[in-house]
C-alpha positions as CSV (number, residue, x, y, z in Angstrom):
1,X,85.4,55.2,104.4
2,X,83.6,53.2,107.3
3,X,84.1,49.6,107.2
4,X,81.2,48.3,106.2
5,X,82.2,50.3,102.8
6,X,85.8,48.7,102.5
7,X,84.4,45.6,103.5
8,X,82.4,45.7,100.2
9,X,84.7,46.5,98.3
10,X,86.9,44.4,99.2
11,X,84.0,41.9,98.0
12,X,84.4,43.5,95.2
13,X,87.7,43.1,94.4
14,X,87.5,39.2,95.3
15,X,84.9,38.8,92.9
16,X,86.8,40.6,90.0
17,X,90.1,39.2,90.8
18,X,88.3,35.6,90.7
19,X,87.0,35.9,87.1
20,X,90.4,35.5,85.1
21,X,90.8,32.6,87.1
22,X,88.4,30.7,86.2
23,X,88.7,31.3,82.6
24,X,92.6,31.1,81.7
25,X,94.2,28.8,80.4
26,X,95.9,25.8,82.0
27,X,98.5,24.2,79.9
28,X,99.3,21.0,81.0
29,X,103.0,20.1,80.0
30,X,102.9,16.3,79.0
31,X,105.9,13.5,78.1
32,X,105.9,9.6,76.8
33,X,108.3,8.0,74.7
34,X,106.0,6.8,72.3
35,X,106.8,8.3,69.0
36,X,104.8,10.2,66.7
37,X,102.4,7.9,64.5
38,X,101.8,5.3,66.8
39,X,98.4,4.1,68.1
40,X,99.6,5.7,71.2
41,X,100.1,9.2,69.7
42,X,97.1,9.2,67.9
43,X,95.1,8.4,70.8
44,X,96.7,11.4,72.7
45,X,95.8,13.8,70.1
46,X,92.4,13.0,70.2
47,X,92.3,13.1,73.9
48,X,93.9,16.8,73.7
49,X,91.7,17.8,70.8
50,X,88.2,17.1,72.7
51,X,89.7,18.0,76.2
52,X,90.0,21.5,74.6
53,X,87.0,21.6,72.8
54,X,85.1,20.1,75.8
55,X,87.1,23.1,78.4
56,X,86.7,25.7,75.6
57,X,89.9,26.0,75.9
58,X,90.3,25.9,79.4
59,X,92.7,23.3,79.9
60,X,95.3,21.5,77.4
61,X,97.9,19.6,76.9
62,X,101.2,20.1,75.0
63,X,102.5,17.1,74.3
64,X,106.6,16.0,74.2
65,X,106.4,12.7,72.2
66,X,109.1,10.8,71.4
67,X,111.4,11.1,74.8
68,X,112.3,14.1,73.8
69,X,111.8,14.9,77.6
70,X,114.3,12.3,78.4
71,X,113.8,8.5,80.0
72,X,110.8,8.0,82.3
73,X,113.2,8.6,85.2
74,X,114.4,12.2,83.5
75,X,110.1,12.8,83.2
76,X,109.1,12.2,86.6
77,X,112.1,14.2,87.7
78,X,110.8,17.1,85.5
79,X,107.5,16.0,87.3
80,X,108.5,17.0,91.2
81,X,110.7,19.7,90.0
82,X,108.0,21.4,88.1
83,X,108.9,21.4,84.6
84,X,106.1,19.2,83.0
85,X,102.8,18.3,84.6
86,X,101.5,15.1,83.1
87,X,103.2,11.8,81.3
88,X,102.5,9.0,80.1
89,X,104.3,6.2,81.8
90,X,105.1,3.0,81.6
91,X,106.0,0.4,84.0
92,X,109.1,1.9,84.9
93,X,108.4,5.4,85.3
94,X,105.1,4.5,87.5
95,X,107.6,2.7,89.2
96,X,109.3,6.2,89.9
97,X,106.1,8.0,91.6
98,X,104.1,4.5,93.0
99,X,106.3,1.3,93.5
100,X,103.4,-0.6,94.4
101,X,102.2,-0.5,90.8
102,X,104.8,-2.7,89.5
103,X,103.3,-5.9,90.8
104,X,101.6,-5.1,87.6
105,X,104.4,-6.1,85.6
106,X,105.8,-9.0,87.4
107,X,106.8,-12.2,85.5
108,X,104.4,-15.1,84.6
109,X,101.5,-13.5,86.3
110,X,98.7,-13.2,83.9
111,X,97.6,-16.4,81.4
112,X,95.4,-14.0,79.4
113,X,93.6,-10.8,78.8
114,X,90.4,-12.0,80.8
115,X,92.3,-12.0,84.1
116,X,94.2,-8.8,83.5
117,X,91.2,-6.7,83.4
118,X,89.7,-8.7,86.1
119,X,92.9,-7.4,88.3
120,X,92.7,-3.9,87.2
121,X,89.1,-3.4,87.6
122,X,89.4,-5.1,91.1
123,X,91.8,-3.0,91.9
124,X,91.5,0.2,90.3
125,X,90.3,2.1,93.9
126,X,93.1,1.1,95.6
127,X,95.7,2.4,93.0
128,X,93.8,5.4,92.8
129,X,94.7,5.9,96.4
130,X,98.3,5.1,96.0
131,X,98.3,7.4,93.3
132,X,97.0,10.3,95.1
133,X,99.0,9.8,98.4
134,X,102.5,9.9,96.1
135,X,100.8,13.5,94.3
136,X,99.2,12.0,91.5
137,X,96.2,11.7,89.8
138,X,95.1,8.6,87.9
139,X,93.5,9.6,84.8
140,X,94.0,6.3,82.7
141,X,95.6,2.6,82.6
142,X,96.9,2.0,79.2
143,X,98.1,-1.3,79.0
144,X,101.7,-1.3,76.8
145,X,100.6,-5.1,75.7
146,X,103.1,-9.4,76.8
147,X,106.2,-9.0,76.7
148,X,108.3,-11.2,74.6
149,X,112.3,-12.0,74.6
150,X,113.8,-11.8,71.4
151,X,117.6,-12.8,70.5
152,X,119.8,-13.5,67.7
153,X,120.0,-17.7,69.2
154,X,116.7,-19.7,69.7
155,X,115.1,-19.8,72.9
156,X,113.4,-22.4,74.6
157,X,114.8,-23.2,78.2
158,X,116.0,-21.3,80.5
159,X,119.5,-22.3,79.8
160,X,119.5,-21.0,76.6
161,X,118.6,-17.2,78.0
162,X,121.9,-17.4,80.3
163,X,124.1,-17.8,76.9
164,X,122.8,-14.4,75.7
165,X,123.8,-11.0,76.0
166,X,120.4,-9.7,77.4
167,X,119.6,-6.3,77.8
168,X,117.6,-4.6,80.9
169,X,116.1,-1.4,81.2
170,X,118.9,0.7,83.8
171,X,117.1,0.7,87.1
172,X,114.2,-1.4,86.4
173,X,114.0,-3.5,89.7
174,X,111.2,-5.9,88.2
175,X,113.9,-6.7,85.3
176,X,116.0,-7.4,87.9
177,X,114.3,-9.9,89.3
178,X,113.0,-11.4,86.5
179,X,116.2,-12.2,85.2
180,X,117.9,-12.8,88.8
181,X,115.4,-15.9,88.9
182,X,116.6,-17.5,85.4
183,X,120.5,-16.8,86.7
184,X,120.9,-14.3,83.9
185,X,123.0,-11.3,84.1
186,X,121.8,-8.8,81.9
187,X,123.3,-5.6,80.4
188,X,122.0,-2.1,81.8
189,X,121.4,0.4,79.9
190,X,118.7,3.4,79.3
191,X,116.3,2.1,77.3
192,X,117.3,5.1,74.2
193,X,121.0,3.6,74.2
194,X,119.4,0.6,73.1
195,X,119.4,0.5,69.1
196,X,123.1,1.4,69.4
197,X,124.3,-1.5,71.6
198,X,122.3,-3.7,68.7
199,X,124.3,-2.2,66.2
200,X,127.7,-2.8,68.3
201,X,127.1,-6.0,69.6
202,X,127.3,-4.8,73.2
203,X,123.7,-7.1,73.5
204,X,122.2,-9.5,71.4
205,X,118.9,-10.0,73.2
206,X,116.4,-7.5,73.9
207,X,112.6,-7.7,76.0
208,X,109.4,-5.9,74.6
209,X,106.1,-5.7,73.6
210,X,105.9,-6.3,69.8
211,X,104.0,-3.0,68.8
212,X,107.0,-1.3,70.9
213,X,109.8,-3.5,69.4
214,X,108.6,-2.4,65.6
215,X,108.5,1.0,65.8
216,X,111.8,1.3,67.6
217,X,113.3,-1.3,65.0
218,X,114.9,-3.6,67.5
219,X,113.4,-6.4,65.3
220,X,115.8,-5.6,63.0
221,X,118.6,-6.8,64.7
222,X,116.9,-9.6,66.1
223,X,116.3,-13.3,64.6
224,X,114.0,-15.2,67.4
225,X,111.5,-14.7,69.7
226,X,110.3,-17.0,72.5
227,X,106.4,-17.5,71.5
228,X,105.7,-17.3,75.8
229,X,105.3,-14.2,76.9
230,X,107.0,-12.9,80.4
231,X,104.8,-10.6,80.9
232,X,102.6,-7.9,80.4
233,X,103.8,-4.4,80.6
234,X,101.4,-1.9,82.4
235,X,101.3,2.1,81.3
236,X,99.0,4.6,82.6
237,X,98.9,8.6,82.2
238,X,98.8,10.5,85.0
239,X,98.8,13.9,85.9
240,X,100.8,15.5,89.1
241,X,98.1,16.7,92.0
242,X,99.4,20.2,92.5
243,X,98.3,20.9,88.4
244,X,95.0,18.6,88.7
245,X,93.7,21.2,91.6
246,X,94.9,24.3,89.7
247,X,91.9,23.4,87.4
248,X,87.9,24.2,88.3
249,X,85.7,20.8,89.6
250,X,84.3,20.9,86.0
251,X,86.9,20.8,83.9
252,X,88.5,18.3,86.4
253,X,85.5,16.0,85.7
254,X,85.8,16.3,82.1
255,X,89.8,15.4,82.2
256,X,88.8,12.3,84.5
257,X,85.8,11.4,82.6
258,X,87.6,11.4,78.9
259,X,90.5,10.2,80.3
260,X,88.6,7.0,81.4
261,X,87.2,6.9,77.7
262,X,89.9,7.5,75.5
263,X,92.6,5.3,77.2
264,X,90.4,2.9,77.7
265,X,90.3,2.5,73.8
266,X,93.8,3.0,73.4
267,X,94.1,-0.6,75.6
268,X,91.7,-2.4,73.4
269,X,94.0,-1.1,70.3
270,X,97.3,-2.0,71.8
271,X,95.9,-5.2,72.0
272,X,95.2,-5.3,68.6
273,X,98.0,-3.3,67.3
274,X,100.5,-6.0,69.2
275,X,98.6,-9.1,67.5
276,X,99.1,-7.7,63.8
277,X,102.5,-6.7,64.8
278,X,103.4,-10.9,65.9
279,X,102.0,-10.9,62.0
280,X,104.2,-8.8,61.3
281,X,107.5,-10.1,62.7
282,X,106.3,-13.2,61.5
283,X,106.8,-11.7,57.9
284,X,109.7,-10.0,58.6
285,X,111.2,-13.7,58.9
286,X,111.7,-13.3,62.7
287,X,111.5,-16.7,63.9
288,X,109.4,-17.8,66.9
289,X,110.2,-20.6,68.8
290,X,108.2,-22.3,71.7
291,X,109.4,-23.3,75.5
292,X,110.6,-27.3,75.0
293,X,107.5,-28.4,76.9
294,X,105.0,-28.4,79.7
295,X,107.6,-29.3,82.0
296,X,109.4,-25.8,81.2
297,X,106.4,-23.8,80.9
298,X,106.2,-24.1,84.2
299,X,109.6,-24.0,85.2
300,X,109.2,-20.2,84.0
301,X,106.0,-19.9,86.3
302,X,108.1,-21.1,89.1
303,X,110.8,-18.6,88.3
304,X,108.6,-15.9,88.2
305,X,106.6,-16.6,91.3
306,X,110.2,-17.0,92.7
307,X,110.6,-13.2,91.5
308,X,107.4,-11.8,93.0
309,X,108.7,-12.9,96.0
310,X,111.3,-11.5,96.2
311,X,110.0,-7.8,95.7
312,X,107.7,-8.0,98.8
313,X,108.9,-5.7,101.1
314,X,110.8,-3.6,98.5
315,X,107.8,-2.4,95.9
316,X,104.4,-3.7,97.2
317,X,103.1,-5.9,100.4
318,X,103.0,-9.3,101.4
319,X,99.6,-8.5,101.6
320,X,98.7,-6.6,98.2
321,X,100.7,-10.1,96.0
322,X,98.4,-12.5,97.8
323,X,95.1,-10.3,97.5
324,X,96.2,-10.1,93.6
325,X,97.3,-14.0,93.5
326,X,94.4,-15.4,95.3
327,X,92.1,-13.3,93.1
328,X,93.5,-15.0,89.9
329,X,92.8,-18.2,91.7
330,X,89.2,-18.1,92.1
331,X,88.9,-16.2,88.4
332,X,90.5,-19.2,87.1
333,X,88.9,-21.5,89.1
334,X,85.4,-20.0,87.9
335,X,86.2,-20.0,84.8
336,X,87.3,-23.6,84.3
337,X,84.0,-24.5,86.5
């Protein structure tokens, strides 16, 4: 055979080697504690059901709701050892694969919704990149909603937190802090251990969002609720690099572009499924109680600026605090103009 022969077949063979390629299957193996039924869930669902229809099948997700996988720390172990592909995190486990992302979550940073998605629209690019250089795609904020205390005493100073027995999420260095700056010493423990230690007494305050706090019945055990949130807890599904570029340009397009769409809802609903859920606790006879004045309103804000602090250096810049900081400045300074 002379070479110009084998060198087309060898074409050939490239060609017909390439065309199962392009049309099997990827299976994206996907984790989140969120359980079945919640806004959450249903959101994913929908997101899988037109990501395959859109692919024709191309690419999908199968999804281990529930933390069956494990904590966030178990998923994006599974992540870099292969064994899923995708998750939906929230701050803690983005914590995991992007430190920089927990500024997010720091204490006493946003007044309102208005200056959240000011910050993440701002900023969106840049955490793209962060993303990316760590091995991750980006393919959705979802916002897990503020953050309340709840305990079984009322709660309106900061010297009523330090007579609790507060619990904090094993690991979580933005809990850490938090509570290091309103001389608290929690209780660690994985956040799937927590119902139990309810039950036992081994804590008898707890932090969430309220559309978390429901479904996990942590309300239950709990009789108060400081009406000021901490904070507001970031989320965001992402998907590891070395799966996003096993899939064609197209079919990457479509993930990015539904993922913008769908969890983009999902925020606006967390919002509103965290509102009706305050209702809710409201009913349940969980009682809310509000700081004892201006004067510790912004004793918090002093703790929590405190708290930023002192993560600079271990999570995020000196640099990337005051870029977020001095943007809410001149947001709020435009808005009260």
């Amino acid at each position: 055979m002379t070479f110009s022969k084998r060198a087309a077949l060898f074409s050939i063979l490239c060609l017909i080697s390439s065309v199962p390629a392009l049309n099997a299957q990827t299976l994206v193996k996907f984790a989140t504690l969120a359980p079945e039924g919640t806004a959450w869930m249903k959101t994913m669902r929908a997101f899988n059901d037109e990501l395959g229809a859109k692919t024709a099948g191309r690419v999908k997700f199968k999804i281990y709701a529930g933390g069956v996988s494990g904590d966030e720390k178990d998923v994006a172990r599974k992540i870099r050892l292969g064994q899923l592909q995708a998750a939906g995190f929230t701050g803690v486990g983005l914590g995991e694969i992007a430190p920089e992302t927990r500024i997010l979550d720091t204490p006493f940073l946003f007044k309102n919704n208005a200056e959240i998605d000011h910050i993440y629209k701002m900023l969106d690019p840049d955490f793209r990149k962060i993303f990316e250089s760590k091995g991750y795609i980006l393919l959705g904020w979802t916002e897990v909603g503020n953050v309340y205390m709840f305990a079984n005493s009322p709660l309106t100073t900061p010297a009523d937190l330090q007579k609790v027995k507060m619990w904090i999420w094993e690991g979580d260095p933005i809990a850490e802090a938090t509570f290091a700056s309103m001389q608290i010493k929690p209780i660690p423990l994985s956040i799937t251990d927590v119902m139990t230690s309810l039950q036992t007494g081994m804590i008898n305050a707890v932090y969430n969002a309220p559309a978390t706090v429901i479904p996990l019945q942590w309300y239950t055990k709990m009789k108060y609720v400081m009406s000021l949130p901490i904070a507001t807890a970031s989320g965001a599904v992402v998907i590891s690099k070395k799966a996003f570029d096993l899939i064609s340009k197209a079919d990457q397009k479509v993930l990015l572009d539904l993922g913008d769409k769908h969890f983009k809802a999902l925020t606006a609903v967390s919002r509103k499924d965290n509102e009706r859920s305050l209702t809710t606790l409201k009913n349940e006879k969980v009682t809310f109680t509000d700081p004892a004045g201006p004067e510790v309103i912004a004793t918090f804000e002093r703790m929590g600026e405190e708290a930023r602090r002192s993560l600079v250096g271990k999570l995020y810049t000196k640099e990337l605090l005051e870029k977020i900081e001095n943007a809410l400045k001149q947001f709020r300074a435009k808005k009260k103009a």
